[in-house]
C-alpha positions in Angstrom: 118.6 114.3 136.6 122.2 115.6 137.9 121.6 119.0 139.4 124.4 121.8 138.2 125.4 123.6 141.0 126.6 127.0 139.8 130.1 127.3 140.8 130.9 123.8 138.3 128.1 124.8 135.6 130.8 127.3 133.8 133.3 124.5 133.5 130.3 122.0 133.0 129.2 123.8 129.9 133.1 124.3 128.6 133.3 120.5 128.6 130.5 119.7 126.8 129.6 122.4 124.3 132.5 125.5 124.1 131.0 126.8 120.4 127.5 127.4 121.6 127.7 128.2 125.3 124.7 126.4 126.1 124.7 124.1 129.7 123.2 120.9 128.4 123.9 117.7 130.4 123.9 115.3 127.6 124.5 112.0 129.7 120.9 111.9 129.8 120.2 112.0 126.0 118.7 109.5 123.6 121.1 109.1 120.6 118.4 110.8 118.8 118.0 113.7 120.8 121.7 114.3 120.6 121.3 113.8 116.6 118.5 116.6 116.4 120.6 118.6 119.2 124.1 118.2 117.2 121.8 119.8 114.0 120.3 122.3 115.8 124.3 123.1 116.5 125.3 122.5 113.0 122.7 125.5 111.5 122.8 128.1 114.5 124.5 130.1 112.5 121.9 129.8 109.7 119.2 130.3 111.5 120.8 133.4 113.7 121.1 135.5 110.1 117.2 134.6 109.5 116.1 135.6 113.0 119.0 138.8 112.5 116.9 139.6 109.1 113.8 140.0 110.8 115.3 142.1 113.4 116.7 144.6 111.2 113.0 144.8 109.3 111.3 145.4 112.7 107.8 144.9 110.8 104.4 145.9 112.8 101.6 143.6 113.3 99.6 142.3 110.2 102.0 143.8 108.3 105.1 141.4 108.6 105.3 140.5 104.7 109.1 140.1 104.7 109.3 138.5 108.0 106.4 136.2 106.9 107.8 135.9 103.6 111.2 134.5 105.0 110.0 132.1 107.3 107.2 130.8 104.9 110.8 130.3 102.2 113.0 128.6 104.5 110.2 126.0 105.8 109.2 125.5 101.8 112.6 124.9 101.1 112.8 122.2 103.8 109.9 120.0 102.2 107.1 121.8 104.1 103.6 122.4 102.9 102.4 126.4 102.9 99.3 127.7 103.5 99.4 131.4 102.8 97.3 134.3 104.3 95.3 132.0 106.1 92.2 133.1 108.5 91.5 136.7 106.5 95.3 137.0 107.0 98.3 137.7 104.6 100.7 137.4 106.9 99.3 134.6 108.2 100.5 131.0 107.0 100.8 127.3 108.2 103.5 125.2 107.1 102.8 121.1 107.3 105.1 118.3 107.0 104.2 114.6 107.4 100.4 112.9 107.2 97.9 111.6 110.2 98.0 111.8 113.9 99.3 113.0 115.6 99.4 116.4 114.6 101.6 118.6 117.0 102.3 122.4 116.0 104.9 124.7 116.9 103.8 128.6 116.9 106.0 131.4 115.7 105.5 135.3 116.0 107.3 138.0 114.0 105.7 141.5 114.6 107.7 144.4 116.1 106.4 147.1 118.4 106.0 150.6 117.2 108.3 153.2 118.7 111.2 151.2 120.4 114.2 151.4 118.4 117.3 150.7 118.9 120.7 149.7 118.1 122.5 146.5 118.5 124.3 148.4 121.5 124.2 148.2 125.4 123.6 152.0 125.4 120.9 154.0 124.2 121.1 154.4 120.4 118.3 154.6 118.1 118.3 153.4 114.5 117.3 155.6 111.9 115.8 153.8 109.3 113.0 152.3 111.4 110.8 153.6 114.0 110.5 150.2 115.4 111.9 147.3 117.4 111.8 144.0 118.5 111.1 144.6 122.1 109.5 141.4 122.6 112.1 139.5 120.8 109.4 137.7 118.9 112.1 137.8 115.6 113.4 134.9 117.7 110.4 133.4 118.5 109.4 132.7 115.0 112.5 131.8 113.8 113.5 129.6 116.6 109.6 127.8 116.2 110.9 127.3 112.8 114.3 125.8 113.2 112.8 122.9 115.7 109.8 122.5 113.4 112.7 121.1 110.5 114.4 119.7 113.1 112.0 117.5 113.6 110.3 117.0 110.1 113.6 115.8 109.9 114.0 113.3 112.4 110.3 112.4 111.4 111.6 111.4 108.0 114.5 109.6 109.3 112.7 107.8 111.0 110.1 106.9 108.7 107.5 108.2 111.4 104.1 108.4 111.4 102.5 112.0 112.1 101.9 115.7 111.2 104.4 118.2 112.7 103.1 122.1 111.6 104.2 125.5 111.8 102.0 128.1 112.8 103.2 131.4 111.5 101.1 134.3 113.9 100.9 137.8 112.8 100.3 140.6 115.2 100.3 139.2 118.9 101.1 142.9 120.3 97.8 144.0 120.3 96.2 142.5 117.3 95.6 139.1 118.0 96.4 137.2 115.0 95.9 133.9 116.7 92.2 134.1 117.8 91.2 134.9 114.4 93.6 131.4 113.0 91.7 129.7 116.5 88.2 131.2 115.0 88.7 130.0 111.5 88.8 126.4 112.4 92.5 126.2 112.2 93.4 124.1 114.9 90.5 121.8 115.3 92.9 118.9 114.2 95.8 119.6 116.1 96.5 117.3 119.0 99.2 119.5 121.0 100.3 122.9 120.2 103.9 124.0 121.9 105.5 127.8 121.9 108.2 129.8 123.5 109.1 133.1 124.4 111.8 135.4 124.7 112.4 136.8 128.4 115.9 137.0 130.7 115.6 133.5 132.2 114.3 129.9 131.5 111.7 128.5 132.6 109.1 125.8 131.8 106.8 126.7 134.5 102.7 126.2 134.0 101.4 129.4 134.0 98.2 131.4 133.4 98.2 134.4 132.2 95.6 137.9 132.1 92.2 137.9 129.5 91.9 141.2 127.9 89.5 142.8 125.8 90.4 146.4 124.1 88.1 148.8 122.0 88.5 152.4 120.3 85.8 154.9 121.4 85.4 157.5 119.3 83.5 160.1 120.3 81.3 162.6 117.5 80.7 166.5 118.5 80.4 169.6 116.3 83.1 172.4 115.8 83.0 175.7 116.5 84.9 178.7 117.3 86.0 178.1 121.1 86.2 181.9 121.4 83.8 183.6 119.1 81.1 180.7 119.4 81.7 178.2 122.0 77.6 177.6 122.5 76.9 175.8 119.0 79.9 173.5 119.6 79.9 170.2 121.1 83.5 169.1 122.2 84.2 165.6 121.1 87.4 165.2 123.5 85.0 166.3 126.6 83.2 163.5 125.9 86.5 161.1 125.9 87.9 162.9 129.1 84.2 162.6 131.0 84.6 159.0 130.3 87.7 158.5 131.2 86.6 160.6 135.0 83.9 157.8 135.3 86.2 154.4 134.4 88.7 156.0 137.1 86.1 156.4 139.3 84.9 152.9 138.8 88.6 151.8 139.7 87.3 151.5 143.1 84.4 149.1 142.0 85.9 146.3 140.1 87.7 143.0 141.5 91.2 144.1 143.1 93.0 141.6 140.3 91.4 143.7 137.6 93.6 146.2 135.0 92.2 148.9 133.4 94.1 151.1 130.8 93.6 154.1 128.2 95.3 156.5 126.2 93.8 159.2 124.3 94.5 158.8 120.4 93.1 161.7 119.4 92.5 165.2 120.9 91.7 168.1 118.6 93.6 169.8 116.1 94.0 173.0 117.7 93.0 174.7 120.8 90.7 177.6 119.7 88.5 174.9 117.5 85.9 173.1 119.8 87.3 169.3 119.1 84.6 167.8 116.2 86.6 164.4 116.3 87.8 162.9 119.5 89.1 158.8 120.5 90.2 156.9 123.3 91.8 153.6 123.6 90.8 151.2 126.7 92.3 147.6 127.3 90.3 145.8 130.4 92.1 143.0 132.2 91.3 140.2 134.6 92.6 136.6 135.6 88.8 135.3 134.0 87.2 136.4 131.3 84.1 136.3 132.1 85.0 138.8 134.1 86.6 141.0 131.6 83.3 140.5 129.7 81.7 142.1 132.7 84.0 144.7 132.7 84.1 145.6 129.7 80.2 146.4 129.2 80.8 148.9 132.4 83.4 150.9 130.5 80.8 150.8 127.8 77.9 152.1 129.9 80.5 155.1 131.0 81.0 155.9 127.5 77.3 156.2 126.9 76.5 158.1 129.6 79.9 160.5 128.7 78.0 161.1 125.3 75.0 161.8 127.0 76.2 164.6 129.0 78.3 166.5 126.6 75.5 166.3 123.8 77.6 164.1 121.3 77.4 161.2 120.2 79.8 157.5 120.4 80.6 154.3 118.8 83.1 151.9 119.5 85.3 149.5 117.7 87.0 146.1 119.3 90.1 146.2 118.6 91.2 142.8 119.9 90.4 140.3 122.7 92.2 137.3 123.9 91.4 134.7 127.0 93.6 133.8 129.7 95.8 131.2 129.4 94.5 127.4 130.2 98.2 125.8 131.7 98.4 122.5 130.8 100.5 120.1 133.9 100.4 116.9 131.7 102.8 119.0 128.8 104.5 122.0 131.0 105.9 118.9 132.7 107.2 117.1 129.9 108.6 120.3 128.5 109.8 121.4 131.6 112.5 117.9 131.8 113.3 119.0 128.5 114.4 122.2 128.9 116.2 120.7 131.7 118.5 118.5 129.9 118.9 121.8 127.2 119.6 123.7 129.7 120.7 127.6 129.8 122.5 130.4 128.4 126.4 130.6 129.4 127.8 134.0 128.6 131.3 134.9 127.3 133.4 137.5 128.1 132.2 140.1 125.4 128.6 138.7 126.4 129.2 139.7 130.2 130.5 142.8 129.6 127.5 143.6 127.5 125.5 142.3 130.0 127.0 144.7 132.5 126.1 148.3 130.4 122.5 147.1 129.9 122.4 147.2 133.5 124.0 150.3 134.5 121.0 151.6 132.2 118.7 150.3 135.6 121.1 151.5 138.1 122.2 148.1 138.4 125.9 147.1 138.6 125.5 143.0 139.5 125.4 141.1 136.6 123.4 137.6 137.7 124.9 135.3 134.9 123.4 132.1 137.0 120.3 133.3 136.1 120.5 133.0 132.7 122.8 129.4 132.9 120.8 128.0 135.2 116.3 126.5 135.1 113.8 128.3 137.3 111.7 125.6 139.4 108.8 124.5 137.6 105.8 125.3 139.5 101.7 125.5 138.3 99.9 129.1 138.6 96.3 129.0 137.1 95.7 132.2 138.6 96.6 134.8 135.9 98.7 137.8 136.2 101.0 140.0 134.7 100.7 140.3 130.5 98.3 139.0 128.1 98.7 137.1 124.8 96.5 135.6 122.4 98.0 132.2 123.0 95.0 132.5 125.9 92.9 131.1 123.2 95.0 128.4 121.7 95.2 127.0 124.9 91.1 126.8 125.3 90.9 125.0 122.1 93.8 122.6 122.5 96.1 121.3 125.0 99.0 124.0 125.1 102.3 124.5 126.9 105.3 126.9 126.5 108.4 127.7 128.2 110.4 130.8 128.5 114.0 131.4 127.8 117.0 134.1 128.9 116.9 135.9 125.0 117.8 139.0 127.5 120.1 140.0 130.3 118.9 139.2 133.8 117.0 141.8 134.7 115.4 143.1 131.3 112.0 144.5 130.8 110.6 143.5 128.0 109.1 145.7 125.6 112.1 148.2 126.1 115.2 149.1 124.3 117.2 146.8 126.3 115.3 143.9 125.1 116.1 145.0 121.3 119.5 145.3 122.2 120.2 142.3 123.5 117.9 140.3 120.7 120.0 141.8 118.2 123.2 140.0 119.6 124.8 136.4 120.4 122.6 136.3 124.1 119.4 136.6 121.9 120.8 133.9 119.8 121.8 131.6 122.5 118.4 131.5 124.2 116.6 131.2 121.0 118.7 128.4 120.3 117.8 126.7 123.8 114.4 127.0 122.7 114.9 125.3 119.7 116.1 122.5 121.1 113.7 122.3 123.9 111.0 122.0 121.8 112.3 119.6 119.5 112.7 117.5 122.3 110.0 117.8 123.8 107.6 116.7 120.1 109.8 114.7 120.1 108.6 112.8 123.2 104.9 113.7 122.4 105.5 111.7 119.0 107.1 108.4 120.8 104.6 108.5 123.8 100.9 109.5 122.1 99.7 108.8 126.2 101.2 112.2 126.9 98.6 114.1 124.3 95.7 112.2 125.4 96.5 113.1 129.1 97.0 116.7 128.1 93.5 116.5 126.5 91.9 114.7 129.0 93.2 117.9 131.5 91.8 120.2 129.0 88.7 118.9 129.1 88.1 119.0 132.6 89.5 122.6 133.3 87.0 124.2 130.3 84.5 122.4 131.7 81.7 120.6 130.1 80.0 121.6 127.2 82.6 124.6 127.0 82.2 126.2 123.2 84.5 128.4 121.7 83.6 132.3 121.6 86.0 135.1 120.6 85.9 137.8 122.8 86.5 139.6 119.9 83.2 138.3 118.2 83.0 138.3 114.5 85.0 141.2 113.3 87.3 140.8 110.7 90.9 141.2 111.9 92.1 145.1 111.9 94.7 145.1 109.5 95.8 148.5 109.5 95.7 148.9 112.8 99.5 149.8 113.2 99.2 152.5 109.9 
């Protein structure tokens, strides 16, 4: 493929596509990937006012019914088959076009996190009707998803082709793990390659683990009293919480070096002179493996126990959500990584730059790196996890899986911050989105013209889970916490 070099990528991109202002080096496209690219153009503005829609809703996990609602329409209207609130989940759906094998599915996210609101500005402005944003850009997520999964239902029927392409709607990834519940229902037992994105402030295709993570709710049980008049007949629930929380800092020391622990107290007391009846505390436990986090996680147990013990009240615990590390996949992240190659990046505009340019001046920045967004990290394979987890950890045990991420954001974004919703509520998000879109049509394309690739991919699978690997949520059988964002 012809490398761009950045100082001719600007003038690259304004030859080939000046509407979008999306680097794409089409010399090396199939007349049908430049048909399916050309339609992806054609409805960018279409699909921009659906993914716009969800961003104004800014709906919390499990509770996305007008973001789910939306996307579950537009892929009806489009000739696809809906399953609705699949797995014990209302917001949960699958959308099928097409019959037999293969069967490759595209996943889509729509939840918001709680707290981060803002305005579709490049300075701190928060909007009053919601007390939510999409920090994670995951409005684009799903609705990009769903613009390549009719993208190419589409070229399927043109075609007359053989196969099932699906759309996996996923409710509450931030912290509520939608998809191990779908993964635990059976859900994608017949699916022969699953592909997803996400949004971030460059592209890349690399093949990348990521962190297993297990979370619970401790609640700890005392008896008020007076904290003046009677402090002896009470039993404070919170210094139950706080002497476990001493312990599990404590233990810091004695866990693998790659491991994360985390906590925040949830609830306290009422009032200070009333010796806390009611008390809770929130852990998530990381590692790379999670075995490991297994491990881990019955420690942090043991300290809760023994916290009860000593403060004379009692504990019980509720998971709240656990998710495995992510399996990469070479055999796809390779084929979606030449893919995103031809797509190629995000090219800013004037307006876009200077945008670009406030969001950083929020970091103390003042060098906007517009190469970064225009141009394709170097793919690279890391089955070591770190960072972030996601419940597409699980996916990924129970069926060959690959992903890619793309510059939604300005270079240099965190996610999960106001900048993030900024920028996804304007053309940049749009633009990466869209290169997305069109990288994974492409790439199910290919999967669907070369089945080889999808019985490499498994054959990989297999040997990295190991033999007789069976399926096990680290959640266990709960039923999915649907009102844990109320």
């Amino acid at each position: 493929m012809k490398k761009l070099f950045p100082s001719t990528l600007l003038l690259y991109t304004f030859l080939l596509l000046p509407a979008l202002g999306q680097s794409q080096n089409t010399a090396e496209l199939s007349k049908d990937e430049k048909a399916v690219l050309a339609e992806l153009d054609q409805k960018t503005a279409a699909y921009n006012d659906i993914a716009q829609q969800i961003w104004s809703w800014a709906e919390l996990g499990y509770l996305e019914e007008k973001s789910a609602g939306l996307l579950q329409k537009t892929l009806e209207q489009e000739g696809f088959r809906i399953q609705k609130g699949v797995a014990d989940i209302p917001t949960a759906f699958v959308a099928s076009y097409g019959t037999g094998q293969p069967v490759i599915a595209l996943m889509g996210e729509f939840d918001a996190l709680p707290g981060v609101t803002q305005d579709r500005v490049p300075f701190k402005k928060e909007r009053e009707e919601v007390n939510a944003g999409h920090a994670c850009g995951h409005h684009l997520f799903g609705t990009g998803s769903a613009a390549a999964a009719i993208a190419v239902k589409n070229w399927l029927k043109a075609h007359n082709k053989q196969g099932t392409i699906r759309f996996y709607g996923t409710p509450a990834e931030e912290g509520g793990a939608g998809k191990v519940y779908m993964v635990r229902a059976g859900l994608f037992d017949d699916v022969d390659v699953v592909l997803h994105w996400h949004p971030g402030n460059s592209n890349s295709a690399a093949a990348t683990s990521s962190l297993s993570n297990k979370s619970a709710k401790f609640r700890f049980h005392g008896i008020a009293s007076h904290a003046a008049v009677s402090p002896q007949n009470g039993r404070s629930a919170l210094d139950g919480v706080e002497a476990m929380n001493m312990m599990v800092n404590m233990m810091r020391e004695h866990v693998p070096a790659e491991s994360r622990i985390h906590y925040v107290i949830t609830r306290g007391g009422e009032a200070p002179n009333v010796v806390p009846a009611e008390a809770e505390v929130f852990y998530y436990v990381r590692h790379p493996e999670m075995e490991q986090v297994k491990a881990i996680f019955e420690r942090v147990v043991k300290a809760a126990e023994g916290a009860a013990l000593g403060t004379g009240t009692t504990m019980d615990y509720e998971v709240i959500h656990g998710v495995y590390n992510l399996l990469p996949n070479e055999a796809l992240s390779e084929v979606v990584n030449a893919k995103l190659n031809l797509v190629g990046g995000v090219v800013y505009d004037e307006k876009e730059r200077a945008f670009g340019e406030q969001i950083l001046k929020s970091y103390g920045a003042d060098h906007l790196d517009v190469d970064m967004a225009a141009s394709v990290a170097p793919y690279y394979v890391n089955n070591r996890g770190a960072g972030g987890s996601t419940d597409v950890g699980d996916v990924s045990w129970a069926v060959p899986t690959a992903g890619l991420r793309a510059a939604t954001w300005v270079p240099g974004t965190s996610p999960h911050s106001w900048q993030a919703v900024a920028a996804g509520g304007t053309s940049i998000g749009k633009k990466g989105m869209m290169v997305a879109a069109k990288t994974l049509s492409l790439t199910a394309m290919e999967i669907f013209n070369n089945p080889n690739i999808a019985a490499k991919a498994l054959k990989e699978l297999n040997i990295k889970r190991g033999e007789n690997f069976q399926y096990e949520a680290l959640l266990g059988d709960r039923k999915p916490p649907l009102d844990y964002r109320k």
